[in-house]
N, C-alpha and C positions, 0 to 999 in steps of 0.2 A: 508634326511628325505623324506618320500612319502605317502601317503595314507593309505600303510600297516599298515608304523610306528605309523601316528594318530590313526589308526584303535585298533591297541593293547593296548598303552596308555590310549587312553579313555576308553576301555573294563576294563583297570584293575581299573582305576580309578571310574569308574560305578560301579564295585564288592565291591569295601571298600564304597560307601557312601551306597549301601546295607545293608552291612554284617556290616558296625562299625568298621573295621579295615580292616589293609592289608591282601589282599587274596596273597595266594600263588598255582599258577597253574604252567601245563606243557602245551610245545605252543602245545602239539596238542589238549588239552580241549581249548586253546584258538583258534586256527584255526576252529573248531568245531563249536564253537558257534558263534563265529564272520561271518565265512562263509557259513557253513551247517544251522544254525539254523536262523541265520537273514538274511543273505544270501545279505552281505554286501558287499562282496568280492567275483572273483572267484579263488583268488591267491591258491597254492597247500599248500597243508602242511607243504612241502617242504622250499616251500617260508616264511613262518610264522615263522616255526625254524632258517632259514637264520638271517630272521629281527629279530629275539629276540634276538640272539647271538649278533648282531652288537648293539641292544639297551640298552644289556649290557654290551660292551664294551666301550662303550659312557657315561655309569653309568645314562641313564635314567631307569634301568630295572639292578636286581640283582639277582644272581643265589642266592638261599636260601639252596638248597640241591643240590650236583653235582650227588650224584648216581641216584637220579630220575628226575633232573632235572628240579626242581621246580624255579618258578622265580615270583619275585614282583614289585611292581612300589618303585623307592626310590623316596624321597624328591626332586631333582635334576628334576626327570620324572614328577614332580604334579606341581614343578615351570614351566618345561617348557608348560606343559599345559594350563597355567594359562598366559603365553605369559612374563611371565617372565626374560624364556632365549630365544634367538633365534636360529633357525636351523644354521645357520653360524654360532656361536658362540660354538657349540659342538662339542669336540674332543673324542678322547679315552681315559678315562681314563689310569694310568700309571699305 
């Protein structure tokens, strides 16, 4: 886990206590606003996609749509934010 990771996490997590539920975005509206627009990061877009793929493969983050590639925060992604689970403690899901 690194910065990026937190960085995504709490961005989706920030969306649902918004909007009242889970958002479902694609990482380049999330690199966009996390970087371009708060300019929080100067990781690539590149990099943003990288880490969504791995933070769903960890089941902190779940693909919702594969043709467009939409992705949300699960349960698993709000415990660990919440310090619940720790970054050691997360695998790949199987």
């Amino acid at each position: 886990m690194n910065e990026v990771d937190d960085a995504i996490l709490e961005f989706f997590r920030e969306m649902e206590s918004i909007s009242g539920e889970r958002v479902e975005l694609q990482p380049g509206t999330v690199h966009h606003n996390i970087a371009e627009v708060r300019g929080y990061s100067e990781k690539s877009r590149s990099t943003f996609s990288r880490r969504i793929g791995d933070l769903e493969k960890i089941g902190l983050l779940e693909l919702t749509d594969e043709t467009k590639r939409y992705y949300r925060i699960t349960e698993k992604g709000l415990a660990y934010l919440e310090g619940e689970i720790k970054a050691e403690e997360l695998e790949p899901d199987e």
